[in-house]
C-alpha positions as CSV (number, residue, x, y, z in Angstrom):
1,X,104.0,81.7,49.8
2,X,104.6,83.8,52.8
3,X,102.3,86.2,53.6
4,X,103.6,89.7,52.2
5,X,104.1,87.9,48.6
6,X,101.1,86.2,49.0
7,X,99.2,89.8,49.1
8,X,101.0,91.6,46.6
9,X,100.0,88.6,44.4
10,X,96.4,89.3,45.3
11,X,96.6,92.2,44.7
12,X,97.8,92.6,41.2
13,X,95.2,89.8,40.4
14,X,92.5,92.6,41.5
15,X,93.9,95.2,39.6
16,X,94.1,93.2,36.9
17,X,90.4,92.4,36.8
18,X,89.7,96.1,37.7
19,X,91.7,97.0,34.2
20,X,90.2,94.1,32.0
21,X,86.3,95.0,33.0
22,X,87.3,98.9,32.8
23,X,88.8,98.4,29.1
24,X,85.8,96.5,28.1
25,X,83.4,98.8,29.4
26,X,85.2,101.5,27.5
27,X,85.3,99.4,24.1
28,X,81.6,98.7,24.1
29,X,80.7,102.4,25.5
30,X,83.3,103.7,22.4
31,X,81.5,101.5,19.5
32,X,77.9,102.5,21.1
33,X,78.6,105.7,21.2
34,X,80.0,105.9,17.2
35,X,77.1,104.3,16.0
36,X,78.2,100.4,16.4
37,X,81.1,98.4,15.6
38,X,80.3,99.2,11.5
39,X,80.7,102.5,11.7
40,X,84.0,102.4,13.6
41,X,85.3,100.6,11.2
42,X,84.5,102.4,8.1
43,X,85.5,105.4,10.4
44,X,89.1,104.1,10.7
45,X,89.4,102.8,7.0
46,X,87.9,106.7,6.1
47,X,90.8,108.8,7.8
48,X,93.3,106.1,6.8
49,X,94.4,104.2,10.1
50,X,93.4,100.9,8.5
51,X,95.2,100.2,5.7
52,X,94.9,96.7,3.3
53,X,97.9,95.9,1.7
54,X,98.0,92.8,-0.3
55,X,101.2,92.2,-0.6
56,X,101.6,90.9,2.4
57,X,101.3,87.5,3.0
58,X,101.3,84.0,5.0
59,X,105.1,83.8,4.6
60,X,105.8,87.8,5.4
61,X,103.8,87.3,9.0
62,X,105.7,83.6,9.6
63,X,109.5,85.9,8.9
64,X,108.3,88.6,11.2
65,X,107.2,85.9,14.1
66,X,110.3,84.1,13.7
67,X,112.3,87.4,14.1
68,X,110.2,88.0,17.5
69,X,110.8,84.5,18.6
70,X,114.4,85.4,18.2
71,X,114.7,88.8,19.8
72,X,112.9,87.7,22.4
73,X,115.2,84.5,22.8
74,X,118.4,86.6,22.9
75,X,117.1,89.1,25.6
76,X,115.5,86.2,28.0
77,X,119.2,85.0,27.8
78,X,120.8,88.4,28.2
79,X,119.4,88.4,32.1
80,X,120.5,86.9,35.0
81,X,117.3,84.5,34.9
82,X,117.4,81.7,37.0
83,X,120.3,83.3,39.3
84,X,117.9,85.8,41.4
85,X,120.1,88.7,41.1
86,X,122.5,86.7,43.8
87,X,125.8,86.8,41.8
C-alpha cells in the first residue's frame, strides 16, 4: 500500500478500537449503574421495549434472512463494483 492509504487505514483501525472500548465501557457503566444486568432487563420488559411473541418461529427468522440475503444481493449488483468508478 502506498503511504497516504496506508495511514488512513491505520487510522480507522484506531478509531475503531477507540469506539469498541468506549461502547463497552458505557454498557457495563449503564447495567452497574441500573442495578446489574437483571434489572435492566426486567426494566425493558416493564415499560414494554421487549416484547415475546410466540408466534414467531424458526421458519419466520430463516424467510426474513433469506429476504436480506436477497436485497442485499440486488444492491451489491446495482454498483459499479469491480469497475472503480472508471467507466
Amino acid at each position: 500500500m502506498k503511504g497516504g492509504i496506508k495511514a488512513v487505514v491505520w487510522t480507522d483501525a484506531v478509531q475503531m478500537c477507540i469506539l469498541l472500548v468506549g461502547l463497552t465501557a458505557l454498557a457495563v457503566m449503564g447495567c452497574v449503574r441500573a442495578g446489574g444486568g437483571e434489572a435492566v432487563w426486567r426494566i425493558a420488559v416493564d415499560t414494554g421495549r421487549i416484547n415475546y411473541d410466540e408466534s414467531v418461529s424458526f421458519a419466520s427468522c430463516v424467510a426474513y434472512a433469506r429476504f436480506i440475503q436477497l436485497l442485499s444481493c440486488v444492491m451489491f449488483m446495482g454498483g459499479d463494483h469491480g469497475r472503480g468508478g472508471r467507466e
